[in-house]
C-alpha positions in Angstrom: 69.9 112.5 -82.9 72.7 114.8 -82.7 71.6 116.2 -79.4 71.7 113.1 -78.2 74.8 112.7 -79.3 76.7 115.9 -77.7 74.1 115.1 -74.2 76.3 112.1 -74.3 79.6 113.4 -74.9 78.8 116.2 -72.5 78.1 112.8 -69.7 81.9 111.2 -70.9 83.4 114.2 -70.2 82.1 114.6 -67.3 82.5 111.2 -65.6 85.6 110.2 -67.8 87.6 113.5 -67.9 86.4 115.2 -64.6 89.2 114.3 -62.9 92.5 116.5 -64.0 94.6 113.7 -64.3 93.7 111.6 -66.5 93.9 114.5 -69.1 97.2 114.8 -67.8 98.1 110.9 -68.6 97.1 111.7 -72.4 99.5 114.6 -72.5 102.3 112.9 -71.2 101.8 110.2 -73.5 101.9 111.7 -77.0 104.2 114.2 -75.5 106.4 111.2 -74.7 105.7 110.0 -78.2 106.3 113.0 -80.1 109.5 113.9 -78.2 111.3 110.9 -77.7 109.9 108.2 -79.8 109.1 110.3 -82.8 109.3 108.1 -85.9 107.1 107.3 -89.0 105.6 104.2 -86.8 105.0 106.4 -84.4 103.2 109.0 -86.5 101.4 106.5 -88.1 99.9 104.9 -84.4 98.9 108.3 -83.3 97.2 109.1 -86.5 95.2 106.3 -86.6 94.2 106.6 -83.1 93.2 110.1 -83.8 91.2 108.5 -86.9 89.3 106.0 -84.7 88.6 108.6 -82.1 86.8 111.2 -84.5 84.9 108.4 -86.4 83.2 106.9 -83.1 83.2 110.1 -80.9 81.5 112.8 -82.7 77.9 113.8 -81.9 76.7 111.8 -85.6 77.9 108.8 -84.8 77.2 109.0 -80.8 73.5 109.6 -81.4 73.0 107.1 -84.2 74.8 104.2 -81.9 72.4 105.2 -78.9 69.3 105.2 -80.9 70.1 101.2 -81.4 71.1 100.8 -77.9 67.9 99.6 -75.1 70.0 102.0 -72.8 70.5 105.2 -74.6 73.8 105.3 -73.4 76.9 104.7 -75.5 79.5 101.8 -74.4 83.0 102.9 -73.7 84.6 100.1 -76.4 83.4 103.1 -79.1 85.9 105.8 -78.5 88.4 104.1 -75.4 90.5 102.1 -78.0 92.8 104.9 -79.3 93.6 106.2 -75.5 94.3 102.4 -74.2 96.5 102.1 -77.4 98.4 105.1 -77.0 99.1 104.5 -73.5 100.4 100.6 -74.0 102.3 101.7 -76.9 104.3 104.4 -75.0 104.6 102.0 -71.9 106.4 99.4 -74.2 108.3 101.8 -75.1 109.7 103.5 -72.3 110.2 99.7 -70.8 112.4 98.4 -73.6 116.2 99.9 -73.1 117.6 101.1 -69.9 118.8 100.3 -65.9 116.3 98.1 -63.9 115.3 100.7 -62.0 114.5 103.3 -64.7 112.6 100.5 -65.8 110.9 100.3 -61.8 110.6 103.9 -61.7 108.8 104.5 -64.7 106.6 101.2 -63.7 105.5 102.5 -60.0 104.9 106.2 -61.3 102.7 104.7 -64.8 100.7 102.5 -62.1 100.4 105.7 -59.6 99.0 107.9 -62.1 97.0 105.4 -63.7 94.9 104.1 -60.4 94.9 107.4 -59.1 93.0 109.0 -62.4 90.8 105.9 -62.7 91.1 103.6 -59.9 89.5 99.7 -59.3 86.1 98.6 -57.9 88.1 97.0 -54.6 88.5 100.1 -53.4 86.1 101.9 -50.0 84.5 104.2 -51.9 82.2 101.3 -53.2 82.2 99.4 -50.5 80.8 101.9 -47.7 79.1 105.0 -49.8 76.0 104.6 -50.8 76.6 105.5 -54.4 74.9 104.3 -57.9 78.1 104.6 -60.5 76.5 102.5 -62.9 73.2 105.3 -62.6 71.2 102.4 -62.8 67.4 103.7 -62.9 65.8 104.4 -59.3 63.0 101.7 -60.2 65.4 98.9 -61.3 66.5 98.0 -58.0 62.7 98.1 -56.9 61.9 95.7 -59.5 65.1 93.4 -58.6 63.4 93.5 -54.6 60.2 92.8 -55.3 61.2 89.8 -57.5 63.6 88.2 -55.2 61.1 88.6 -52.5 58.8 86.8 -54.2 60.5 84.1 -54.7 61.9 83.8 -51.7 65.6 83.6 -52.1 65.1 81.3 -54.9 66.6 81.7 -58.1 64.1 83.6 -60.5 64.1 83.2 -64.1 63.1 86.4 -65.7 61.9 87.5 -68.8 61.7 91.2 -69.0 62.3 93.9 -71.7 65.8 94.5 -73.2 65.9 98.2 -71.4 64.9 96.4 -68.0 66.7 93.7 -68.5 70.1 95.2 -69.1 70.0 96.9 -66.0 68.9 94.4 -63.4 71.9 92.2 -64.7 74.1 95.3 -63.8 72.4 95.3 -60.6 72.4 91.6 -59.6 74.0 89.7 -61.4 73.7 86.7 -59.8 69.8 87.2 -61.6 68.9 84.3 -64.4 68.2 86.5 -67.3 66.5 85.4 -70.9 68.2 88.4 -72.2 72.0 88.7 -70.4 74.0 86.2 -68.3 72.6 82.8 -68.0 70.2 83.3 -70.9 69.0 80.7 -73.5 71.4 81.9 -76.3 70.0 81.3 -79.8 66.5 80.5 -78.1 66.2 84.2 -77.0 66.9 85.7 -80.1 62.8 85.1 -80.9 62.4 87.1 -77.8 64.4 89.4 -78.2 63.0 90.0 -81.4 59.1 90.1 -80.6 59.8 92.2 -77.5 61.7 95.0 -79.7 58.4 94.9 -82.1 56.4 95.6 -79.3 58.5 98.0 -77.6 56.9 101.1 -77.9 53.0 99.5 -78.5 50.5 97.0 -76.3 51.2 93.8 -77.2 47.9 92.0 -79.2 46.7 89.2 -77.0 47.7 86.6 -79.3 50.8 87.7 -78.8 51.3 87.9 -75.3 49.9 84.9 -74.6 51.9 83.0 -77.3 55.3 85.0 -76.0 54.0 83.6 -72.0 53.7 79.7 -73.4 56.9 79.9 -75.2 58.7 81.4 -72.1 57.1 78.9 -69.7 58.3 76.5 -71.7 61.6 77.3 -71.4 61.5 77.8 -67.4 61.2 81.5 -67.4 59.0 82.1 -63.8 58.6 86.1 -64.0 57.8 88.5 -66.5 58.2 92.1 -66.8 56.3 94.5 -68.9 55.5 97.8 -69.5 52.2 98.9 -68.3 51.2 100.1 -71.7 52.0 96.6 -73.0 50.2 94.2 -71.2 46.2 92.7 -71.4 46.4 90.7 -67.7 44.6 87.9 -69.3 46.5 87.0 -71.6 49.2 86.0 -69.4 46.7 84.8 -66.5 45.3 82.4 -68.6 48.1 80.3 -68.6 48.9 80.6 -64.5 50.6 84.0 -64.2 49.8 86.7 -61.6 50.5 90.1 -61.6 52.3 90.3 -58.2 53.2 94.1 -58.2 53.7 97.1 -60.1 56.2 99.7 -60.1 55.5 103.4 -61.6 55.8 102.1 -65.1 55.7 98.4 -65.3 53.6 94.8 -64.0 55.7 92.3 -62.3 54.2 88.5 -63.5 54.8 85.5 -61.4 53.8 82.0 -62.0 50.9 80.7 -59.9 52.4 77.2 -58.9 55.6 79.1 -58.0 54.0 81.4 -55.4 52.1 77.9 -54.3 55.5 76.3 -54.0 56.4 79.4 -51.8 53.5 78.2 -49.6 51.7 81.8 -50.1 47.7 82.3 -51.0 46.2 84.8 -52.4 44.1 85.1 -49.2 47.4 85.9 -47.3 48.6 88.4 -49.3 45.3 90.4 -49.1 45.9 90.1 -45.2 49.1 91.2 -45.5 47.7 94.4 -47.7 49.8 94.1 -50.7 47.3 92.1 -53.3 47.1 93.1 -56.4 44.1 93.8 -58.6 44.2 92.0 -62.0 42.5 93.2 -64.8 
């Protein structure tokens, strides 16, 4: 747990801090705090922001966090509060007394150094590299293809494990999710339940095939599941296929979908990508 923990400290660092001037923001700022707005309230803000920042970003706390996390990697909300705190605080600050343009100067250079040491998504870089900031696994985007090929363009509705699930909503997320955006709400929490039970173990048939009538019932098309989870029949008894598989999970698809997209299973043996069921 606590390896985990300083593994993902080490990754912060790393992609947060890299850069040299972002450090130097955060030096500026309590610098500018401790030498020209140095007061009890003052003291007080940077001490609790200190507080907050050595409670949720320590290796302890890091690695509990990730072990109840489907991603094993620990949201920025944790330990970014105290820095976006300090630095409002000190802008306020510097804006409040003084000529317009002290007030312009300080602005532009605040908005300089802060794009330049971070920067926005409308930018080239993410636009015309072929780059992965999100490091979304190698075999999500695979699964995202190979389920809006089989439907064609169409809207899919998707039931797939938290871990999977997370990610393919970071990768499209114009995806229907049971678990993310455009999810069921209160209706998925059974889900979401059932499929954390079964995370790490085959799912009994009885199961499985009462988690595939619930879902159907609720519109959901596709399923995704880990290979270690999943009897086939239990989910082709009531009109799934298993379309595809990746290196570590079977891709489901409604029968009377894949009708509706006028494909056999005669074609796609012709076409030399069926799939043996069993």
């Amino acid at each position: 747990m606590v390896w985990t923990g300083l593994e993902q400290m080490a990754e912060i660092g790393r992609s947060h801090f890299g850069d040299w001037r972002f450090p130097l923001l955060m030096v500026l700022v309590v610098a500018v705090l401790l030498i020209k707005f140095r007061t009890r309230e003052v003291m007080e803000l940077l001490g609790v922001c200190a507080i907050v920042l050595l409670v949720f970003f320590n290796p302890v706390v890091v690695g509990i966090i990730c072990s109840y996390t489907v991603t094993d990697r620990y949201a920025r909300i944790f330990w970014v509060f105290p820095f976006a705190a300090g630095i409002g605080y000190a802008g306020v600050r510097l804006m409040e007394n003084g000529a317009f343009f002290r007030k312009a100067v300080v602005a532009v250079l605040a908005a300089v150094l802060i794009f330049s040491a971070g920067g926005t998504v409308f930018c080239d870089r993410y636009f015309t590299e072929a780059a992965n900031p999100y490091k979304i696994p190698e075999e999500m985007p695979e699964i995202a293809d190979i389920i809006r090929q089989e439907h064609g363009g169409e809207e899919a509705y998707v039931l797939a494990t938290g871990y999977v699930s997370t990610y393919l909503r970071q990768y499209d997320g114009s995806m229907r999710l049971l678990f993310g955006r455009g999810g069921v709400g209160k209706e998925s929490k059974k889900f979401w339940k059932k499929m954390r039970k079964y995370a790490d173990k085959d799912f009994p048939y009885e199961e499985l095939y009462e988690l595939g009538v619930e879902a159907m019932g609720l519109g959901v098309d596709t399923i995704v599941l880990n290979k270690y989870q999943v009897q086939n029949q239990a989910l082709e008894t009531i009109g799934f296929e298993r379309v595809a598989d990746t290196e570590n999970y079977y891709i489901f698809c409604r029968k009377s979908q894949r009708e509706d997209m006028g494909e056999t299973d005669g074609e796609r043996k012709d076409d030399g990508q069926g799939v043996q069921a069993g």
